[in-house]
N, C-alpha and C positions, 0 to 999 in steps of 0.2 A: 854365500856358498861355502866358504872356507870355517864361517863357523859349524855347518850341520857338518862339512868333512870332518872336522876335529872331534866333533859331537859324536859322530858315529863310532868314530875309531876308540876316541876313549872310551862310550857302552859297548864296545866291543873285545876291549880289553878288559873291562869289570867282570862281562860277563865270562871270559875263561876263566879269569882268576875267580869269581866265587862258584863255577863249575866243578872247576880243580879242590875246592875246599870242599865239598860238600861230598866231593868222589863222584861227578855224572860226567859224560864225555863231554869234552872242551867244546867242540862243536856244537853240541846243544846250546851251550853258556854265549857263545859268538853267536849265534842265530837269535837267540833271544833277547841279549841286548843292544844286536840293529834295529829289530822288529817292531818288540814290543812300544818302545814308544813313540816311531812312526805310528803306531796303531792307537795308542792312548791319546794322543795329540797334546794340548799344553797342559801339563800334568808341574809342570814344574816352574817355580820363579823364571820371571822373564831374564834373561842375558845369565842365564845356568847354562851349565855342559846338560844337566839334568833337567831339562823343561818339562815340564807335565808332570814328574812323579810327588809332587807337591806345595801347595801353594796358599799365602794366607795374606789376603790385602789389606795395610795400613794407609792411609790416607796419609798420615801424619799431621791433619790439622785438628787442630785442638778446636773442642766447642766451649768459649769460655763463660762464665757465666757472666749476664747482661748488669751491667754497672753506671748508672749515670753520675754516681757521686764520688768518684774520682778525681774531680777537678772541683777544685773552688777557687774561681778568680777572683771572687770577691775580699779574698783573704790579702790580696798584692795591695802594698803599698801601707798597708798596718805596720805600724814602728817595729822593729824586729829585734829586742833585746837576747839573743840567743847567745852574746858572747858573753854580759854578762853572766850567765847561770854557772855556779857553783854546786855541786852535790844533787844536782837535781833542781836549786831552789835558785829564785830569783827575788831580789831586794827592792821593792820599789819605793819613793821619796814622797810621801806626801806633804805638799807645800804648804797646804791652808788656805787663807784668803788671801788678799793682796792686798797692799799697804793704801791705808787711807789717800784722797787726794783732797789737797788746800787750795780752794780757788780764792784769788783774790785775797788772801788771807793779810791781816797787819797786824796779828798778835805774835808776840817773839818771848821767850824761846820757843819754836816749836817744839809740838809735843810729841813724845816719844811713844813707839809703837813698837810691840814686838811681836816678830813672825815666826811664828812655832814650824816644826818640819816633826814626822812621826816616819817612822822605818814600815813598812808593810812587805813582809817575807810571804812572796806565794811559791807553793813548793810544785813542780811541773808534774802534769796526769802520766800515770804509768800504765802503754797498752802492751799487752803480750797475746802472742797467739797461742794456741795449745800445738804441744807436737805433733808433728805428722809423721808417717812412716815412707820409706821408699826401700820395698828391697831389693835386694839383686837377681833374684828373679825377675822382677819388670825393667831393672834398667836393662837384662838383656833381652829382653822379649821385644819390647813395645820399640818405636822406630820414632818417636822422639823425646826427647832432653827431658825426663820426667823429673829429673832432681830441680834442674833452674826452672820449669815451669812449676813447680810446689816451690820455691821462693818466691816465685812473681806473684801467685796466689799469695803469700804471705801479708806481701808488703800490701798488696792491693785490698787484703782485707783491713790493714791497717788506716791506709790513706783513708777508705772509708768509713771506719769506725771515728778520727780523730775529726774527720774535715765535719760531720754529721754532729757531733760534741764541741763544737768551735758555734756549727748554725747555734745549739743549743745555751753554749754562756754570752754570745752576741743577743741575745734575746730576754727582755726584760720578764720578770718574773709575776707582775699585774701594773697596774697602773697608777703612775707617781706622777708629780708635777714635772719629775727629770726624766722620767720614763714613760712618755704616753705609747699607751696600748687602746688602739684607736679600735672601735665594732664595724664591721662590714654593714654598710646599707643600704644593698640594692637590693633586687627581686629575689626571693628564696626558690630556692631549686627543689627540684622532686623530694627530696634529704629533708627540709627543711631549712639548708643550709643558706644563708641572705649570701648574694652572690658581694664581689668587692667593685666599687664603683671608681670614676676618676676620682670623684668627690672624696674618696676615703682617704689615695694619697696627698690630696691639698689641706686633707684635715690634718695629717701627719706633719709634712711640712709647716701648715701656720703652729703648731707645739713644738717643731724645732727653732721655728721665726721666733716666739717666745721667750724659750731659753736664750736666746740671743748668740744663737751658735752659726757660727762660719759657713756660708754656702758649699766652699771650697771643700771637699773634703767628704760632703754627702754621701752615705751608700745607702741601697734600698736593695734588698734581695726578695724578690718573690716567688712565692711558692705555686708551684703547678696549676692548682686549682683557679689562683688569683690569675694566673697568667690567661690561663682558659676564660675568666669572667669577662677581662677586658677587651682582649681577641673577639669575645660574642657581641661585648657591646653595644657599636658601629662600626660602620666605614671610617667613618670619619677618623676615628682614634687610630686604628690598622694604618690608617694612609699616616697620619702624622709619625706613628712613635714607636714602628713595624718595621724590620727591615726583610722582605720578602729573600734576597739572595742567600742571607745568611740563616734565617730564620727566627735573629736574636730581636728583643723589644730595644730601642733607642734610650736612650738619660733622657729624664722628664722632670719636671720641675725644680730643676733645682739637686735631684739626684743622679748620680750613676749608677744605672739599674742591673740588677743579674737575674738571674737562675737558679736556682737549687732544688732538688729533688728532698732531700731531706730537710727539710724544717723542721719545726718544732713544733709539738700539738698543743694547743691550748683547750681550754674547757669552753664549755657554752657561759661560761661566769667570766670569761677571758684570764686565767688563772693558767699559766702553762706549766704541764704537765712535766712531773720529773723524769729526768730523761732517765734511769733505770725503769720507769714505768711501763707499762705497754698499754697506749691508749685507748680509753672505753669507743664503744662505737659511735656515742654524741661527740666526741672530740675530734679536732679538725688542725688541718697544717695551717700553720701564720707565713707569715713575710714578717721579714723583721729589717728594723734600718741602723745605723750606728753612724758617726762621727770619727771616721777614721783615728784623727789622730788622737782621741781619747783610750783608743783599744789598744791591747801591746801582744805580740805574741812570743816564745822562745820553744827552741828547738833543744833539747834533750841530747843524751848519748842515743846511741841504737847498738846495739847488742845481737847477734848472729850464737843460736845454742847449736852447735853439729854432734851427734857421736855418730860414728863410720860402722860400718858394718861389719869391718872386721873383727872391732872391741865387741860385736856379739853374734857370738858364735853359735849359740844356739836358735835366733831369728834371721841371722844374716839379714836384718836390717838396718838400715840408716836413721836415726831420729835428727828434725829440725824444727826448729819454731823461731820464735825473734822478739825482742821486747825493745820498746823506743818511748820516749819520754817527750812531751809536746805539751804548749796550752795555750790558749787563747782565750781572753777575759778581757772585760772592760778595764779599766785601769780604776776606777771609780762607779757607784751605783749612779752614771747619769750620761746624757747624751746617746740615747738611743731607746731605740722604741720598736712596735708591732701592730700590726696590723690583723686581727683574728677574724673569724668568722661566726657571727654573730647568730644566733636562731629567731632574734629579734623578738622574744619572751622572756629570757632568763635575765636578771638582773645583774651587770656588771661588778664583778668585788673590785674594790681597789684599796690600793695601799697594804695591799696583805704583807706581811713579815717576809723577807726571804729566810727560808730555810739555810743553813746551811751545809757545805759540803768539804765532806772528806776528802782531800787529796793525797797523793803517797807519801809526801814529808808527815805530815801530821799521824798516818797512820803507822810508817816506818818508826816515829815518835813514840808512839804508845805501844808498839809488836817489844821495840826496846827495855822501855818502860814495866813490861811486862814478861819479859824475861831476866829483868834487875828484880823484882819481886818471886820469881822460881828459883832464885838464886839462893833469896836469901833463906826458904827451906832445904836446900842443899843439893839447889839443880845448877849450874854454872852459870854464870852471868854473860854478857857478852864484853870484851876487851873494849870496844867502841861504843856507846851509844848512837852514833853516827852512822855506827855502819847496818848496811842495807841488810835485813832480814825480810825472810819470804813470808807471809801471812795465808 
């Protein structure tokens, strides 16, 4: 009651005073603004003096877009050299073999053996996002945090671009004796696609029994499709290696199992596809497995670009974007493997060459490299070779 009292008296004071201004009698201007917006009814934002005379609903809830590869648990417990990294790049020690063993031996002096060690500099992957805008017109407009939600976009585009290039260098490139990439061999689906069987991951596991590599330690990440194959199966599989509460599959033979949305495509030849690639329609997501402690990963600088909207006066906008440096790779071409999806006609390649790949030290390397050569026709050179140039 005490709010419409105060409500009233102030449209009643508006209204003489812009009666007064416009030169009509005061009383008109008091009559009309008791009235009129009893008469228009809520015309105005709720908890206004001015209810009804206008009004514009925000929710405030963001619709964000649907993401499942935000997480990858499968990455915990990977050795985590991130404190070693220097410049970007990280140093790793390659040992070699391991020194002969003398059983029962009775010749003297033994013989001497020597253990080589080789340096291997891998330089960390550089993501950046492109900049975005925010200007001050929406920061006043819109009724929530548009700036920290375009960072949270940021980062989020980030985590998924990196965690999805982590599935992709955990994932053998075709099939080696240290890398088996095993073919799916059960019933083919409408696709043609052979669906993945229990049998595929016990063929996977006896190629790591094989190598003679450590139970401890197993990861197996499978991809959507496979999870769907098994789940069809039977019962029987559901009840053993199912967890209906959570909805996650159990550790099975020997592995500890995940999830990923983003895997990596392999061909109908089992040959996986380069991840700048965008895959043909016959190509299909793998599951892939590693030996944890053979993989390493390191964590980067991260980097925040802002200009303010006051430095531009003619958009009164804000620019932001973000660059971070991340990588995840096997330590060695071995101890892990995949699992593809077979059409159960094409004939398997193996031992194909891996390709190699560019990463930002090497190309930071040559941007250098290449500016000491515009140099020397009488374009300046750079003071560092070291130092980071934008390509």
């Amino acid at each position: 009651m005490m709010k419409f009292i105060c409500g009233t008296l102030f449209n009643v004071l508006m209204g003489v005073i812009l009666a007064y201004v416009v030169g009509v009698n005061p009383a008109y201007g008091a009559a009309t603004g008791a009235v009129v917006p009893a008469v228009l009814g809520n015309f105005m934002p709720a908890g206004s003096v001015f209810e009804g005379v206008y009004t514009e609903v925000w929710t405030g809830e963001l619709i964000k877009r649907l993401n499942a590869g935000l997480k990858a648990d499968w990455l915990n417990g990977i050795p985590d050299y991130s404190a070693k990294v220097d410049n970007e790049v990280i140093h790793l020690v390659d040992v070699g073999g391991d020194p002969d063993v003398l059983v029962n031996n009775t010749t003297y002096p033994i013989p001497i053996q020597d253990l080589t060690e080789s340096d291997v500099p891998v330089g960390l992957d550089k993501f950046q996002t492109k900049a975005t805008r925010v200007t001050d017109d929406q920061l006043y407009a819109l009724s929530f945090d548009k700036f920290s939600a375009d960072v949270e976009r940021h980062g989020n585009a980030i985590l998924t671009v990196k965690y999805k290039k982590a599935a992709h260098a955990l994932s053998p490139y075709s099939h080696t004796d240290k890398t088996p990439v095993i073919p799916t061999s059960g019933d083919a689906d409408a696709a043609g696609r052979k669906k993945m069987t229990v049998k595929d991951i016990i063929a996977l596991k006896r190629a790591f029994d094989n190598m003679e590599m450590p139970e401890d330690g197993r990861v197996l990440v499978l991809c959507p499709d496979h999870v769907n194959d098994l789940l069809e199966a039977d019962q029987t599989f559901k009840d053993k290696f199912y967890n209906y509460t959570t909805g996650k599959l159990l550790n099975m033979f020997g592995f500890e199992v995940y999830t990923f949305v983003n895997c990596p495509y392999y061909t109908n030849a089992g040959v996986k596809v380069d991840y700048k690639t965008a895959p043909a329609a016959t190509d299909a997501k793998a599951s892939f497995a590693f030996y944890r402690p053979r993989m390493f990963k390191a964590v980067g600088s991260t980097k925040m670009y802002y200009s303010e909207a006051r430095t531009n006066p003619q958009t009164q906008e804000s620019l932001v974007n973000f660059r971070h440096h991340y990588i995840v790779l096997p330590k060695k071409l071995e101890a892990f493997g995949a699992i593809y999806s077979s059409d159960g006609k094409t004939e398997q390649s193996k031992g194909q060459a891996v390709p190699s790949e560019k990463r930002w030290a090497q190309v930071r390397r040559e941007a250098a490299e290449t500016a000491e050569a515009k140099a020397e026709g009488g374009k300046p050179a750079t003071d560092d070779p070291n130092e980071e140039l934008e390509v």
